[in-house]
PyMOL Python script that loads the backbone (N, CA, C, O; Angstrom):
from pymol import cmd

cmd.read_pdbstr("""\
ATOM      1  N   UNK A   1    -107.374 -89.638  50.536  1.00  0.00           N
ATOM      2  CA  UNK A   1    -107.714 -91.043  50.457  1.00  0.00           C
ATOM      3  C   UNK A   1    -107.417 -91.706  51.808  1.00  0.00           C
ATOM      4  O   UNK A   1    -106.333 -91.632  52.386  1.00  0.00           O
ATOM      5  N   UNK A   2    -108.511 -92.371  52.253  1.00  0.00           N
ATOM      6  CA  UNK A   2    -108.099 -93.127  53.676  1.00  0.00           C
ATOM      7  C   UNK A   2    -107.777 -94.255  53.166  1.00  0.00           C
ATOM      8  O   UNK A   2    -108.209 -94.680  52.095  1.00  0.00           O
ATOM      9  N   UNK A   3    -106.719 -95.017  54.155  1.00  0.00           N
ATOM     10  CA  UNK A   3    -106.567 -96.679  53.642  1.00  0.00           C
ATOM     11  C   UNK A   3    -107.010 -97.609  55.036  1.00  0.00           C
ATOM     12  O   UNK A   3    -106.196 -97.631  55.959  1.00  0.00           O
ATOM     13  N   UNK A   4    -107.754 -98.050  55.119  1.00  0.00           N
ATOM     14  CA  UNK A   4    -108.812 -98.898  55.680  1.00  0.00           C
ATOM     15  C   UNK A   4    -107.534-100.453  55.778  1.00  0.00           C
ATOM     16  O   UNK A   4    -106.996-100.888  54.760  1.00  0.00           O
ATOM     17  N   UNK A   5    -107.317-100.964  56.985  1.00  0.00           N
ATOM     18  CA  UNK A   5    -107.224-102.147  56.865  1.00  0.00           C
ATOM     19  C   UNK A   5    -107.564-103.126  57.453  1.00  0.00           C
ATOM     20  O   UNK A   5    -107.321-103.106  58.660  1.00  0.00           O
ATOM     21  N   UNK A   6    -108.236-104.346  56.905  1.00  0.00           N
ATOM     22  CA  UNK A   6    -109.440-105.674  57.420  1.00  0.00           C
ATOM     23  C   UNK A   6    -108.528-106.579  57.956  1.00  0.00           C
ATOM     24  O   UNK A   6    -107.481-106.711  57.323  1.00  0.00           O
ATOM     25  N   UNK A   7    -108.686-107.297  59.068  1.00  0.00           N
ATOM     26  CA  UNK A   7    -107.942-108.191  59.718  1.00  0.00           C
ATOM     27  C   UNK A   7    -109.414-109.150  59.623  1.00  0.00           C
ATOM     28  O   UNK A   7    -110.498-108.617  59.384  1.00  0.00           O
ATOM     29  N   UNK A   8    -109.265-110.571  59.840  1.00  0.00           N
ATOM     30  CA  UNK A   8    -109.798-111.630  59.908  1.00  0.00           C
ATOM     31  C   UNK A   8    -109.446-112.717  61.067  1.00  0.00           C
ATOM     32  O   UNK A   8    -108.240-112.762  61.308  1.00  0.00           O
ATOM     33  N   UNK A   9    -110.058-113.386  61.646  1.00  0.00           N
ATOM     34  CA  UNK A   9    -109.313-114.621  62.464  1.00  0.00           C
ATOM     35  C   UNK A   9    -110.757-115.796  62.060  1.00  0.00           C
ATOM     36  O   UNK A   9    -111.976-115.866  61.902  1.00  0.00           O
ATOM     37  N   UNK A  10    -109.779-116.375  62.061  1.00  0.00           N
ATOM     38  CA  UNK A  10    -110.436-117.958  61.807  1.00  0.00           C
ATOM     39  C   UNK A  10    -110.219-119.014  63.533  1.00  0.00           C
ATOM     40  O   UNK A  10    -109.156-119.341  64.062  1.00  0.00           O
ATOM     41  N   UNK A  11    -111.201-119.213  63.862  1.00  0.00           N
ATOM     42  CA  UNK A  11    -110.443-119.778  65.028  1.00  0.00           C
ATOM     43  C   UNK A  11    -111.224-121.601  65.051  1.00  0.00           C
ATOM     44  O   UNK A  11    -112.349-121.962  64.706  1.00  0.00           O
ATOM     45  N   UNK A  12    -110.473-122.115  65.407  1.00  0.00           N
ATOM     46  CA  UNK A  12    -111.119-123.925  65.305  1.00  0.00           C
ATOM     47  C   UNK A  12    -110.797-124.812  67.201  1.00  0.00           C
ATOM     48  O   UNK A  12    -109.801-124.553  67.876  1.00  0.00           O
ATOM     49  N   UNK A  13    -111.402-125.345  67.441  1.00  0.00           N
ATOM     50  CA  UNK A  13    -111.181-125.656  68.582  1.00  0.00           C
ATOM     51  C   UNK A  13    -111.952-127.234  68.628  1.00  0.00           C
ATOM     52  O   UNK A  13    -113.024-127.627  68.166  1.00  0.00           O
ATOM     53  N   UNK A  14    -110.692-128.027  69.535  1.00  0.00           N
ATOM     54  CA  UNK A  14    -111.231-128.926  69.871  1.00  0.00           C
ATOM     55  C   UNK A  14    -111.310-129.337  71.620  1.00  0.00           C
ATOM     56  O   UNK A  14    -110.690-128.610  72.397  1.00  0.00           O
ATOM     57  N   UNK A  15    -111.921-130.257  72.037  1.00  0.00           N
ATOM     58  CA  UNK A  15    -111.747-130.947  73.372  1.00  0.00           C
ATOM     59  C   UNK A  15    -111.689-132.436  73.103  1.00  0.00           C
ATOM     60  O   UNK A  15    -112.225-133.012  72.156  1.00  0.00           O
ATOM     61  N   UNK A  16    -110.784-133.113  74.310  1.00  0.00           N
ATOM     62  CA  UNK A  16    -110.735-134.117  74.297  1.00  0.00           C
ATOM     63  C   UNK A  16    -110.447-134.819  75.987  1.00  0.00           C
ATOM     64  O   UNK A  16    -109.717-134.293  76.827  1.00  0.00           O
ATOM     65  N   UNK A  17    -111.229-136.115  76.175  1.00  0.00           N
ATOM     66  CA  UNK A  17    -111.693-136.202  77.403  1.00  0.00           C
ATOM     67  C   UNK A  17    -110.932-137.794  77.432  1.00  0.00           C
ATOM     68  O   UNK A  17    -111.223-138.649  76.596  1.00  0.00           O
ATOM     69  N   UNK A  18    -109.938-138.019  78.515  1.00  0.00           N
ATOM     70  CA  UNK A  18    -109.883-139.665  78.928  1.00  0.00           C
ATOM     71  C   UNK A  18    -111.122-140.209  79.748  1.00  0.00           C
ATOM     72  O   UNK A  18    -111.351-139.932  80.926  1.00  0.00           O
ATOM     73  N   UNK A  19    -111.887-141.030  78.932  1.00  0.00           N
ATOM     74  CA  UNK A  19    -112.725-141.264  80.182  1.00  0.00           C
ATOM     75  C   UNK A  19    -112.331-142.913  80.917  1.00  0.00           C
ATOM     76  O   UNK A  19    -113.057-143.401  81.783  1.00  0.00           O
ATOM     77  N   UNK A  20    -110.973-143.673  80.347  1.00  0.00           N
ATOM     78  CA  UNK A  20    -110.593-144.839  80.838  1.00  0.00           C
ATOM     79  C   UNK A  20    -109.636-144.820  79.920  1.00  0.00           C
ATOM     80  O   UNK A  20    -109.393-144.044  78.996  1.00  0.00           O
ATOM     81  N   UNK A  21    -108.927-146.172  80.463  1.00  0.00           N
ATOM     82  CA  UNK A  21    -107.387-146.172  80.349  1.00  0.00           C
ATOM     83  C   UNK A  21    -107.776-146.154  78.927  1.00  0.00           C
ATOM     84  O   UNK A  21    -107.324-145.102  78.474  1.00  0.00           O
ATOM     85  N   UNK A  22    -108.441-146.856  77.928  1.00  0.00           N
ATOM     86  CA  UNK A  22    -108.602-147.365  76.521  1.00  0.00           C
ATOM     87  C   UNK A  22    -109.802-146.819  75.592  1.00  0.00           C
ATOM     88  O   UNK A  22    -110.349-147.369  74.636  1.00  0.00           O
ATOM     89  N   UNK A  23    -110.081-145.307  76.299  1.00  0.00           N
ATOM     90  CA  UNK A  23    -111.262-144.454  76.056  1.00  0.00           C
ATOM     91  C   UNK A  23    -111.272-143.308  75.731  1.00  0.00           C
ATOM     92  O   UNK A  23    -111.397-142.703  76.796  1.00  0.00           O
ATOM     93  N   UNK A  24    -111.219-142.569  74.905  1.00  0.00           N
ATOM     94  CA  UNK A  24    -111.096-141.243  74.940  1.00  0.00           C
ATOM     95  C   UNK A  24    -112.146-140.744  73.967  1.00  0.00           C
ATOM     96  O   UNK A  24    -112.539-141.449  73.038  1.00  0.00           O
ATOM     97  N   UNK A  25    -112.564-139.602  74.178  1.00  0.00           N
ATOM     98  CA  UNK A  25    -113.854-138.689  74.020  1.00  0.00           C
ATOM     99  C   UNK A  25    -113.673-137.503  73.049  1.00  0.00           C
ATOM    100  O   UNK A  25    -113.449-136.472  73.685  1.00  0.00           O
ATOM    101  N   UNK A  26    -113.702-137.294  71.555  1.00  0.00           N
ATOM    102  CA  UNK A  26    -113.733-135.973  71.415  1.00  0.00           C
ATOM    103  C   UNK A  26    -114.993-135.189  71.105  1.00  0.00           C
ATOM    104  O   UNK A  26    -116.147-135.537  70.852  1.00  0.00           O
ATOM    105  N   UNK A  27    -114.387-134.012  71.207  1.00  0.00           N
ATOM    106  CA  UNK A  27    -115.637-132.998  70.825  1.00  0.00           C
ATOM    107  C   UNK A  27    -115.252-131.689  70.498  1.00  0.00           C
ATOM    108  O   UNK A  27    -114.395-130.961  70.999  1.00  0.00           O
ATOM    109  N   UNK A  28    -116.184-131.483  69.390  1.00  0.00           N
ATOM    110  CA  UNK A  28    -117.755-131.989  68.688  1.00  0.00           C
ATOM    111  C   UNK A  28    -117.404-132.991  68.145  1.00  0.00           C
ATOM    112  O   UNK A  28    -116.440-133.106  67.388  1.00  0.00           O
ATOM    113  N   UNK A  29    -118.506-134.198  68.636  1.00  0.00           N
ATOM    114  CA  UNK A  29    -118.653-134.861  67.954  1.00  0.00           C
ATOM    115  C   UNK A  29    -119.884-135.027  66.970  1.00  0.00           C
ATOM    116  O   UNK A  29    -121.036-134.677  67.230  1.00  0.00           O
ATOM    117  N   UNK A  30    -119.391-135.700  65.642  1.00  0.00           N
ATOM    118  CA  UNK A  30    -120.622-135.530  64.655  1.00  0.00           C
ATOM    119  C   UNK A  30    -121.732-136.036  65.246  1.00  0.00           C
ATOM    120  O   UNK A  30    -121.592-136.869  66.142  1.00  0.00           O
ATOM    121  N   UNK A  31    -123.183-135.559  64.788  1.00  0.00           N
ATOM    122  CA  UNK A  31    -124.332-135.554  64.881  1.00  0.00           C
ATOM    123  C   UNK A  31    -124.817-137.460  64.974  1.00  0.00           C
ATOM    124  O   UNK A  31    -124.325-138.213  64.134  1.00  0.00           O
ATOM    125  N   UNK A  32    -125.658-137.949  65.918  1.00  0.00           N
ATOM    126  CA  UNK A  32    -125.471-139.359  66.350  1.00  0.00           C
ATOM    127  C   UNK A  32    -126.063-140.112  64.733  1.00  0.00           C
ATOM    128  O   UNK A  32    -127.001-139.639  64.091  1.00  0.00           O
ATOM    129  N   UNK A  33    -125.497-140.986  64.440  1.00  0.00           N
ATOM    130  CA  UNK A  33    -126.148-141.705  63.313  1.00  0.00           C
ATOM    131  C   UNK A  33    -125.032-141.458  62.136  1.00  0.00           C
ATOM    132  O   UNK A  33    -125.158-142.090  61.087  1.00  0.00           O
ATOM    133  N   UNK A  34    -124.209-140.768  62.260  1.00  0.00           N
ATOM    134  CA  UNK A  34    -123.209-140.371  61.003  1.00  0.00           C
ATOM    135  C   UNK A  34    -122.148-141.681  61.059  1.00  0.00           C
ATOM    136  O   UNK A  34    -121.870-141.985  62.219  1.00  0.00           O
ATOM    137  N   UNK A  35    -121.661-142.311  60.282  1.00  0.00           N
ATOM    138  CA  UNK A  35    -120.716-143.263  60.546  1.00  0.00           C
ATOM    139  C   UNK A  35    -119.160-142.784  60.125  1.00  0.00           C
ATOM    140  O   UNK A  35    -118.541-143.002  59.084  1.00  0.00           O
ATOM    141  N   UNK A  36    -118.759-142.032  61.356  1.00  0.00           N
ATOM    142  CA  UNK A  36    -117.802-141.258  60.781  1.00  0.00           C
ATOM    143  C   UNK A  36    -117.280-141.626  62.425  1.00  0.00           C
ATOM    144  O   UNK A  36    -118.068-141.708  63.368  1.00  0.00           O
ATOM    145  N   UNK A  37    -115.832-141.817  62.528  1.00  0.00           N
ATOM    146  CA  UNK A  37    -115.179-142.639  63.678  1.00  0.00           C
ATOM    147  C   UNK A  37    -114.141-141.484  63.384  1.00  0.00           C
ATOM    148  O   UNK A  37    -113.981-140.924  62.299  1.00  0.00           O
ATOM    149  N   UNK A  38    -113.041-141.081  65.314  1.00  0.00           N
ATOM    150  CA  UNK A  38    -112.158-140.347  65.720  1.00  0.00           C
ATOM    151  C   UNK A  38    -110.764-140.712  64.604  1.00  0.00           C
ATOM    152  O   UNK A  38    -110.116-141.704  64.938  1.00  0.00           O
ATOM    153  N   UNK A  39    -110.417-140.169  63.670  1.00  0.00           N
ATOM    154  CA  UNK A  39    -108.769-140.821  63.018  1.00  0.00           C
ATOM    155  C   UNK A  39    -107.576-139.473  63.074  1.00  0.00           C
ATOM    156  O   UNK A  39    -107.533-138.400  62.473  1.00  0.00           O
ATOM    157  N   UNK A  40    -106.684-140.105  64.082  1.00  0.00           N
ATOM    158  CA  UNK A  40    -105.682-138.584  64.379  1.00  0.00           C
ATOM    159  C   UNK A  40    -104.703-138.291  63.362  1.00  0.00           C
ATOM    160  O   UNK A  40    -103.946-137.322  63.414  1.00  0.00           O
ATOM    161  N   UNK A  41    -104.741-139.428  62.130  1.00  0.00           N
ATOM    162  CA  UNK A  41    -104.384-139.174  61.041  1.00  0.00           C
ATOM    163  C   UNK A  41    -105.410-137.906  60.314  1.00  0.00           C
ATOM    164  O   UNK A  41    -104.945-136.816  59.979  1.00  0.00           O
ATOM    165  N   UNK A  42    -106.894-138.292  60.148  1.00  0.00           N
ATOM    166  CA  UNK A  42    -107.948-137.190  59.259  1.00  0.00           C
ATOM    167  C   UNK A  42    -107.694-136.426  60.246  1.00  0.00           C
ATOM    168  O   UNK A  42    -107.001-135.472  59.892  1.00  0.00           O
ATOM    169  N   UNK A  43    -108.061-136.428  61.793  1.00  0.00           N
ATOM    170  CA  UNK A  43    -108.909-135.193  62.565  1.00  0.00           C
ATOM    171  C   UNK A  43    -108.129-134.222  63.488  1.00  0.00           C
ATOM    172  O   UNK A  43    -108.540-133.137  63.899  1.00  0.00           O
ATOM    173  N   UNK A  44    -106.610-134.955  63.810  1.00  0.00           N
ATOM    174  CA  UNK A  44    -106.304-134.067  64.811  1.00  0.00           C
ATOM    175  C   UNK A  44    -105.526-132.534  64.493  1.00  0.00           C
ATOM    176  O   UNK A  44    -105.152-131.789  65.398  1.00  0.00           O
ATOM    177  N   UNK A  45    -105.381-132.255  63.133  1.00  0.00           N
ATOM    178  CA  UNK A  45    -105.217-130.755  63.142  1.00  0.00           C
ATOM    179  C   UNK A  45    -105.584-130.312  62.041  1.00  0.00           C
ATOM    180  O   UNK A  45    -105.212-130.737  60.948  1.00  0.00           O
ATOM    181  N   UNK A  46    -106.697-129.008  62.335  1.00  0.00           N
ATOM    182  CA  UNK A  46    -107.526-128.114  61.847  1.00  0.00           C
ATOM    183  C   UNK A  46    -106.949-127.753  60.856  1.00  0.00           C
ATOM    184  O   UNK A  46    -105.734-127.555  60.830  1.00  0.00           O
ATOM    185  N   UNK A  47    -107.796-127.591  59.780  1.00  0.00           N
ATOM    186  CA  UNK A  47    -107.612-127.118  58.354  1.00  0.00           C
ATOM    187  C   UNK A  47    -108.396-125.713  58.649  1.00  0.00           C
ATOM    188  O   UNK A  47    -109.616-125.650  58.798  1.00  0.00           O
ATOM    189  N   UNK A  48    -107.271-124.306  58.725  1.00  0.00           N
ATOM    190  CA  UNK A  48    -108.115-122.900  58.508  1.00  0.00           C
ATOM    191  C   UNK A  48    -108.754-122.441  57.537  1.00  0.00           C
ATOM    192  O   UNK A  48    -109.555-121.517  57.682  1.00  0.00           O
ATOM    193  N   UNK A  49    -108.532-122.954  56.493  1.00  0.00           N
ATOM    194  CA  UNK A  49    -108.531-122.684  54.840  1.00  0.00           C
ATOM    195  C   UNK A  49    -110.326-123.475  54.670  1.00  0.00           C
ATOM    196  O   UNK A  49    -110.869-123.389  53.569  1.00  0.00           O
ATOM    197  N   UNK A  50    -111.020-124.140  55.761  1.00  0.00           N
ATOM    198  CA  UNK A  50    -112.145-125.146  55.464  1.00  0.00           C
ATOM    199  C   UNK A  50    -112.751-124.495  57.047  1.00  0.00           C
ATOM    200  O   UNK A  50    -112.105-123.941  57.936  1.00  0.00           O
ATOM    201  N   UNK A  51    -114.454-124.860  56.963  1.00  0.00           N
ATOM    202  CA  UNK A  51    -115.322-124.447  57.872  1.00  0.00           C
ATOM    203  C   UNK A  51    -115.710-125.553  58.022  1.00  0.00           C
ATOM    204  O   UNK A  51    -115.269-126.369  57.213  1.00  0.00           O
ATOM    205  N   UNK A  52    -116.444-125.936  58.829  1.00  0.00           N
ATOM    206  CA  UNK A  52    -117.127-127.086  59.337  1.00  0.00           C
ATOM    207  C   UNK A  52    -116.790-128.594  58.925  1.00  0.00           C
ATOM    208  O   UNK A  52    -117.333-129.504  58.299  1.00  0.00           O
ATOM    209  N   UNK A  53    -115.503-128.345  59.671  1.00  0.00           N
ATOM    210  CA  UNK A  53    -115.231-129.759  59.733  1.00  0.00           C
ATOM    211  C   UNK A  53    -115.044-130.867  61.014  1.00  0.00           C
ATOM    212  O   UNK A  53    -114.699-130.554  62.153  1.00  0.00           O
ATOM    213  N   UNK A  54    -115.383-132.348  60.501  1.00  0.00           N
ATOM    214  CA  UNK A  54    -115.338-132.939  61.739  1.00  0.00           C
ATOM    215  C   UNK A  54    -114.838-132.896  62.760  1.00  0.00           C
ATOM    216  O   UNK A  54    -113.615-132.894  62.618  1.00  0.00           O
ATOM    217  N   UNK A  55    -115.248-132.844  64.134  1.00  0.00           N
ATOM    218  CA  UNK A  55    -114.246-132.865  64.993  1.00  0.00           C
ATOM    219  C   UNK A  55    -113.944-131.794  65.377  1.00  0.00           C
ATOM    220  O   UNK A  55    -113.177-131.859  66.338  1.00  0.00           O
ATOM    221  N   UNK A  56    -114.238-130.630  65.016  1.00  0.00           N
ATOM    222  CA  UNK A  56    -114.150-129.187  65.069  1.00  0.00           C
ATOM    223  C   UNK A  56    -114.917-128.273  65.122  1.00  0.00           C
ATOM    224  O   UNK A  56    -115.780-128.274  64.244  1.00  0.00           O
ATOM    225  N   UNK A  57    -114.943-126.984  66.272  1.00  0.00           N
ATOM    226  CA  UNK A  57    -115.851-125.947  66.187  1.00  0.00           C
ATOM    227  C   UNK A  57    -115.360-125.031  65.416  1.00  0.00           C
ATOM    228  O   UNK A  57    -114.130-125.053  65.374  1.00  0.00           O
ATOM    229  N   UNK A  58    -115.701-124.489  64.991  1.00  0.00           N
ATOM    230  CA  UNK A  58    -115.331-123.080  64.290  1.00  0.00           C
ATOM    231  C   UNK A  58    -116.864-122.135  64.182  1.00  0.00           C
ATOM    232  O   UNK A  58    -118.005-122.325  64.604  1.00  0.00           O
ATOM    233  N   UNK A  59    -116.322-121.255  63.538  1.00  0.00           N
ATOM    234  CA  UNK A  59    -117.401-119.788  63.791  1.00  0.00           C
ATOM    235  C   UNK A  59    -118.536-120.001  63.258  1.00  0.00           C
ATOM    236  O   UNK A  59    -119.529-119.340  63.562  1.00  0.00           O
ATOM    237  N   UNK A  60    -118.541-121.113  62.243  1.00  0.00           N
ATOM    238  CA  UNK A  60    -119.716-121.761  61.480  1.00  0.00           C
ATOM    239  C   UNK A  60    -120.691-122.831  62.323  1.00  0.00           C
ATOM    240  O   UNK A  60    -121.896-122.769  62.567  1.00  0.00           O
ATOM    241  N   UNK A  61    -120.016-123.509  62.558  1.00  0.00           N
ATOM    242  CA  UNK A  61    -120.892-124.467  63.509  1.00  0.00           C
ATOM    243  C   UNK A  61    -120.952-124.267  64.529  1.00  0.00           C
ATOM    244  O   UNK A  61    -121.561-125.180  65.087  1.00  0.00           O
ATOM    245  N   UNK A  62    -120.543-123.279  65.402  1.00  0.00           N
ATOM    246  CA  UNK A  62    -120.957-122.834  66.814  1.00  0.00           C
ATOM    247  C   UNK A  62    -121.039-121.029  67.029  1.00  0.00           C
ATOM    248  O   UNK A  62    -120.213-120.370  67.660  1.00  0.00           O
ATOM    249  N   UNK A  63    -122.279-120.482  66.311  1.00  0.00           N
ATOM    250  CA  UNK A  63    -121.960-119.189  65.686  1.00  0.00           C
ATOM    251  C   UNK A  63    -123.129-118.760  67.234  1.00  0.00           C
ATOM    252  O   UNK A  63    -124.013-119.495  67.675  1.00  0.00           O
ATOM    253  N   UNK A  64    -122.842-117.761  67.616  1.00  0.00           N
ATOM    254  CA  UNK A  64    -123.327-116.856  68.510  1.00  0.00           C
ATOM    255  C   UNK A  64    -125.018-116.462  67.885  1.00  0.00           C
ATOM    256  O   UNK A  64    -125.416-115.827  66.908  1.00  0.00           O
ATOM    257  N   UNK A  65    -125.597-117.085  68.831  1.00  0.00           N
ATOM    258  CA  UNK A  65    -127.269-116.778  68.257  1.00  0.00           C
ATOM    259  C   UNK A  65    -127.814-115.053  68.971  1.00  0.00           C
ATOM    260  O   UNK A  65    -127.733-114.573  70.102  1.00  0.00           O
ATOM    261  N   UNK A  66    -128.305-114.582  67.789  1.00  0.00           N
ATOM    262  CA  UNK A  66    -128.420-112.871  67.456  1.00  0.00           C
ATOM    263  C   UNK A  66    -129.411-112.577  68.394  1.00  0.00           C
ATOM    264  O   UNK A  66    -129.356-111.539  69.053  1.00  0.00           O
ATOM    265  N   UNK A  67    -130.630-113.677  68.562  1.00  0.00           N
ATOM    266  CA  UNK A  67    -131.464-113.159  69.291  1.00  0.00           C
ATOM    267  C   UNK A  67    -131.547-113.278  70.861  1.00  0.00           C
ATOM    268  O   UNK A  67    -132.490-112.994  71.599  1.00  0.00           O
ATOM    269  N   UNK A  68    -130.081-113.862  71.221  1.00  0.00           N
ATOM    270  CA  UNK A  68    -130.279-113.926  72.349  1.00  0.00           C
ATOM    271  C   UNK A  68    -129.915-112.480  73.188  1.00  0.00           C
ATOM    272  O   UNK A  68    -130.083-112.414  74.406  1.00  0.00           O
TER     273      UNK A  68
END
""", "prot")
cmd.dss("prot")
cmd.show_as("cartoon", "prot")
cmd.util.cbc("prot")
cmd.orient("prot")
């Protein structure tokens, strides 16, 4: 009997940009027209357990295209 073992990584990433003293930039940001605003209470740390969420890349919303 062989025993085989599966590892997984979940990985989430953000950026964030000062662009003035009273300005700051994140990204991804949602798609233009969504009324959904930066809150570092909701957004600033990644839930692994969830895929595509605001404010966040993960393997779902920024997935490596096959045919390139």
């Amino acid at each position: 009997m062989e025993l085989k073992t599966l590892y997984a990584a979940a990985v989430r990433a953000q950026w964030h940009s000062r662009w003035s003293d009273d300005e700051t930039r994140y990204f991804p940001a949602p798609e233009l027209g969504e009324a959904l605003s930066y809150s570092p209470d909701d957004h600033s740390q990644p839930n692994f357990g969830e895929e595509i969420q605001p404010f966040w890349a993960d393997e779902q919303t920024h997935r490596i295209k096959e045919d390139a």
